[in-house]
C-alpha positions as CSV (number, residue, x, y, z in Angstrom):
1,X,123.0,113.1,40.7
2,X,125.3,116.1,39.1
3,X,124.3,118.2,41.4
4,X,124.9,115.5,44.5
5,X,128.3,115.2,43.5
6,X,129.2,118.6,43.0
7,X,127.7,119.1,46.2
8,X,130.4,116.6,47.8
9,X,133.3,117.6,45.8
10,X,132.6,121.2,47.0
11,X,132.6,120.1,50.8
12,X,135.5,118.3,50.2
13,X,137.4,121.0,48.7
14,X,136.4,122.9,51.4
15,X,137.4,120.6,54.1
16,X,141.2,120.0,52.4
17,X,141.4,123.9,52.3
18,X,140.6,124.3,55.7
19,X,142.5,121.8,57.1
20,X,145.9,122.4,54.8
21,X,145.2,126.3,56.1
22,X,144.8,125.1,59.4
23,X,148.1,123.1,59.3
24,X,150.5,126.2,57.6
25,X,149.2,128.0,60.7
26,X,150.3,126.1,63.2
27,X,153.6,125.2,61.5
28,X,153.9,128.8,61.0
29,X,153.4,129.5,64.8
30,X,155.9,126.2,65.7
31,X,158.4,127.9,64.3
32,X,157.9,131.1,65.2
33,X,157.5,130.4,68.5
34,X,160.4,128.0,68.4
35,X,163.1,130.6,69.8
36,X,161.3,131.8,72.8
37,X,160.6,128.3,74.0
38,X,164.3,127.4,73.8
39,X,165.2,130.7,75.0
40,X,162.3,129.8,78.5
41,X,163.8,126.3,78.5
42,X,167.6,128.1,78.9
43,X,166.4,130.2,81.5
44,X,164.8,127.3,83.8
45,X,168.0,125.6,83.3
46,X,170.4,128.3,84.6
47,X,167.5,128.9,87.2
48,X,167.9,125.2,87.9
49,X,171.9,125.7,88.2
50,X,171.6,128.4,90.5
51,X,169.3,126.7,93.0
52,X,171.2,123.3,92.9
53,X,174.5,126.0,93.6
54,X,172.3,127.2,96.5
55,X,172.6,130.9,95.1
56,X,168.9,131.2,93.7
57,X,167.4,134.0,95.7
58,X,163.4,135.4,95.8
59,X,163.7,138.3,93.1
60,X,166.9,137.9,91.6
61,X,167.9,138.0,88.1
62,X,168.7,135.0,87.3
63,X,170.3,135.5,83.3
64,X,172.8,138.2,85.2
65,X,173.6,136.2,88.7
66,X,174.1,133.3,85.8
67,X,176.5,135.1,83.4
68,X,178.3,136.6,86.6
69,X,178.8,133.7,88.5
70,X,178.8,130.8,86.3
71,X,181.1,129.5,84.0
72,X,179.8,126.6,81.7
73,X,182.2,124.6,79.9
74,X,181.8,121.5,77.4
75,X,183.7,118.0,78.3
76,X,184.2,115.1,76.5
77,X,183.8,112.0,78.6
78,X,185.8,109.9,76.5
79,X,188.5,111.8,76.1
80,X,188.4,114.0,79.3
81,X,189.3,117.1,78.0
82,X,187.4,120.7,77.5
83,X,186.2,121.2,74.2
84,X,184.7,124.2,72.4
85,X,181.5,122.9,70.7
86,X,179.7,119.9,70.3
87,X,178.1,118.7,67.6
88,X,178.3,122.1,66.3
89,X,177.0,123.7,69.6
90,X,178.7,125.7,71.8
91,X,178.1,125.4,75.8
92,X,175.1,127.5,76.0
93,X,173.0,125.9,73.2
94,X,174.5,122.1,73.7
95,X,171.8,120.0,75.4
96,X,173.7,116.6,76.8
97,X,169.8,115.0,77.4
98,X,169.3,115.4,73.6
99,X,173.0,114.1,72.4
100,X,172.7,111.3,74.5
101,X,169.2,110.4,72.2
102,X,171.0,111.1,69.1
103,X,173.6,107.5,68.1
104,X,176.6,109.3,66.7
105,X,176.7,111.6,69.9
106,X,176.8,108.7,72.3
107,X,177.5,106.1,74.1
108,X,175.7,102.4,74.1
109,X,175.9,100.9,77.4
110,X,175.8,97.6,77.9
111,X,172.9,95.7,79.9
112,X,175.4,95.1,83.0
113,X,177.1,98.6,83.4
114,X,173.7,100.1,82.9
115,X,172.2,100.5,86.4
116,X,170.2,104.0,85.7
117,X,168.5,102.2,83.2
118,X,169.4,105.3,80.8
119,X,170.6,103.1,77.9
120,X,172.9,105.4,76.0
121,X,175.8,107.8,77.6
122,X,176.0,111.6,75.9
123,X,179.6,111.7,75.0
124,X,180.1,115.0,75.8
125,X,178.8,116.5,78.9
126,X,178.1,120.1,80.2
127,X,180.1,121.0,83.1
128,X,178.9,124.5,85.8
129,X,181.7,125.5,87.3
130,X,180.8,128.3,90.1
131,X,183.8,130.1,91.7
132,X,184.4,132.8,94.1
133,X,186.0,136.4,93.8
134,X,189.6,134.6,93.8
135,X,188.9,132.3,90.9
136,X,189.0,129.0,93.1
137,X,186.6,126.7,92.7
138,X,183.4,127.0,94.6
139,X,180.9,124.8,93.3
140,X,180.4,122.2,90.8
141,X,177.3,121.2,89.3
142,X,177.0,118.0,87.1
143,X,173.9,116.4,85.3
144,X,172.4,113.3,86.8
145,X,169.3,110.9,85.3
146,X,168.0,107.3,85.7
147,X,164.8,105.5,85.7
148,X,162.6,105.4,88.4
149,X,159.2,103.7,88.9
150,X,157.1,105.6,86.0
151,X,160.6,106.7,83.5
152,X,163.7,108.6,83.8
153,X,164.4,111.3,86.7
154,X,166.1,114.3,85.7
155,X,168.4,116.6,88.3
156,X,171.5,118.3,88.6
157,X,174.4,117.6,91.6
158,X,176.0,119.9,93.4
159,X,179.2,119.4,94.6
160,X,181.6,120.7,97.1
161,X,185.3,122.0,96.2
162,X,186.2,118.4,97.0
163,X,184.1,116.9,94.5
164,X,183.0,114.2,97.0
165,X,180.9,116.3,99.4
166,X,177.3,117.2,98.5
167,X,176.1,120.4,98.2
168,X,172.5,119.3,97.2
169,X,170.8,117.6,94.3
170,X,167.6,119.2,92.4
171,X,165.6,117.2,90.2
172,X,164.1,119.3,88.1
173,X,161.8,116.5,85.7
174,X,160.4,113.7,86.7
175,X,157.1,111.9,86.4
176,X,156.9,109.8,90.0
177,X,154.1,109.6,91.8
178,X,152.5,112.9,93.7
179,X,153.1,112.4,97.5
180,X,155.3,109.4,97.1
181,X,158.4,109.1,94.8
182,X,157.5,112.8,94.0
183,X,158.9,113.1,97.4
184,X,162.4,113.6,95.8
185,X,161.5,116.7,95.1
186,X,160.6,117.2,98.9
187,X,163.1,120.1,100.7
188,X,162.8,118.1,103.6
189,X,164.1,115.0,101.9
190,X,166.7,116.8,99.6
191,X,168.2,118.9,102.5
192,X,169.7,114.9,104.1
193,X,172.0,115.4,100.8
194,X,174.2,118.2,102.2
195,X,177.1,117.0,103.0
196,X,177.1,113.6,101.9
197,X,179.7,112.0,100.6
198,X,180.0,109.7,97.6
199,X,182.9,108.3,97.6
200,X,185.1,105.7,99.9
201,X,188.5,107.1,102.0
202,X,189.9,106.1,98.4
203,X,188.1,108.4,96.2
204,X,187.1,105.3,93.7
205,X,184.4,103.0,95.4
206,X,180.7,104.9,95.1
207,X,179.7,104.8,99.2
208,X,176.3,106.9,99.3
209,X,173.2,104.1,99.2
210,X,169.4,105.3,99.3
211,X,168.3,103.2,102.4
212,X,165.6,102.7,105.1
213,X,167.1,103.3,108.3
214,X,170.4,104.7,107.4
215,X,173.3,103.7,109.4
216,X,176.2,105.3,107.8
217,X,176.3,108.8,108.6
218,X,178.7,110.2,105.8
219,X,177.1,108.0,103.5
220,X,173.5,107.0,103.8
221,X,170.1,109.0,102.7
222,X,166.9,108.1,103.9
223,X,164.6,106.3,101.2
224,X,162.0,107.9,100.7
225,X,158.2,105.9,102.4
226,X,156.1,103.8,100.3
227,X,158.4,104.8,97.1
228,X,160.8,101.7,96.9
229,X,161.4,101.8,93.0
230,X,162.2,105.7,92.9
231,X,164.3,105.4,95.8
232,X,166.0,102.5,94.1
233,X,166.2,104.6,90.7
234,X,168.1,107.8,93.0
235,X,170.2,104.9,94.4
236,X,170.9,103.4,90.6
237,X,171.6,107.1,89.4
238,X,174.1,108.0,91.5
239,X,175.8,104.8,91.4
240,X,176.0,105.0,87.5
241,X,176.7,108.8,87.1
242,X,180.1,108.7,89.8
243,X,181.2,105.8,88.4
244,X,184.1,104.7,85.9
245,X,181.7,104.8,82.9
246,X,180.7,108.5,83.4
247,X,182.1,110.9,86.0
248,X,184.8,109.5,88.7
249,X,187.6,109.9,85.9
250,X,186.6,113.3,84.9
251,X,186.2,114.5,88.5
252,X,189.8,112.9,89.8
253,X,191.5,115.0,86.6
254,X,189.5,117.9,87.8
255,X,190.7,117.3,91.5
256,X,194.4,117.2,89.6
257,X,194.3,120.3,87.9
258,X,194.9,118.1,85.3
259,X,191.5,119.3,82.7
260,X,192.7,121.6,79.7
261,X,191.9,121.7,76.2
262,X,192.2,119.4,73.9
């Protein structure tokens, strides 16, 4: 009977060894590994920026064209002014998808005003500004999210000098259906966004709608076929992102000239 149980405990030691060994070995490479993948997740982001900027080419570098042609700054939605870090970040390392996870670095929104179906607002927002040689503002790029049929659709907006006019959108995550509400990413379906506009004549009323059989032609996008909840979420993302609770004050002080530092 000893020799049964020293059997066991043996096999047990074993097993714990292997398996706390096991366990500091793949911590070990978690962390080690931990800066490349944030640095590979910064790079598909800028690569993201670019291509929603409509300046993402076959074989360019995309950390140079970035650093040369894009200027990331840090807003604060609440009080609509520039800021140099958040949360201890500064605009290359902030991620506004994470803050708006985190309570103290956002926003509740309340059942009514919460179309996207998002549930909390980041409180501070990252901002691409793309200009040209003379300084004067080219492009604008702005974060965009909201549920769709299977969860929340990630993309980035392009806007015009305007800031009313599409450029295009890219929706870079997303976990709709292949062939049907994966159609948003679709160049055939994205390339109805350009020139698009989302507001009214008045700059305040959000005018672009997600329909079947568009009518307005400065306004309306195609829904996508056979992919009425996604095209419902697009629809429900743009009309929460340009609205009063998030963008449409920060983009009439832009307009202005009116953003600074706080």
């Amino acid at each position: 009977m000893a020799k049964k149980n020293e059997s066991l405990g043996k096999t047990l030691f074993v097993v714990i060894t292997l398996c706390l060994v096991c366990a500091i070995v793949v911590s070990g490479a978690a962390v080690g590994l931990k800066p490349l993948q944030q640095k590979n997740a910064a790079l598909d982001m800028q690569r993201n920026v670019l291509d929603a900027a409509g300046l993402l080419e076959p074989g360019v570098d995309v950390v140079e064209l970035f650093n040369e042609r894009v200027e990331t700054k840090l807003v604060n939605l609440n009080t609509l002014e520039i800021v140099e870090q958040a949360n201890g970040l500064g605009p290359i390392a902030y991620d506004p998808i994470a803050a708006a996870n985190k309570p103290e670095w956002s926003t509740t929104l309340e059942k009514s005003e919460d179309v996207a179906g998002i549930g909390t607002r980041e409180d501070v927002t990252k901002l691409y500004f793309i200009n040209d040689e003379d300084g004067n503002l080219q492009t604008l790029v702005v974060y965009v999210r909201g549920y769709g049929l299977w969860g929340t659709m990630y993309g980035l907006l392009a806007l015009e000098p305007d800031l009313n006019t599409v450029r295009t959108i890219n929706f870079y995550e997303h976990s709709e259906t292949p062939g049907l509400g994966g159609e948003i990413q679709n160049p055939r379906w994205v390339a109805q966004w350009e020139g698009k506009e989302i507001y009214g004549d008045e700059l305040e009323e959000v005018k672009l709608d997600i329909v079947k059989n568009p009518t307005q032609e400065n306004h309306d996008i195609d829904a996508l076929s056979g992919a009425t909840l996604t095209s419902n979420g697009v629809d429900n993302t743009i009309d929460f992102w340009f609205s009063e609770k998030a963008y449409r004050p920060l983009l009439e002080k832009i307009r202005k000239g009116e953003l600074s530092n706080g």
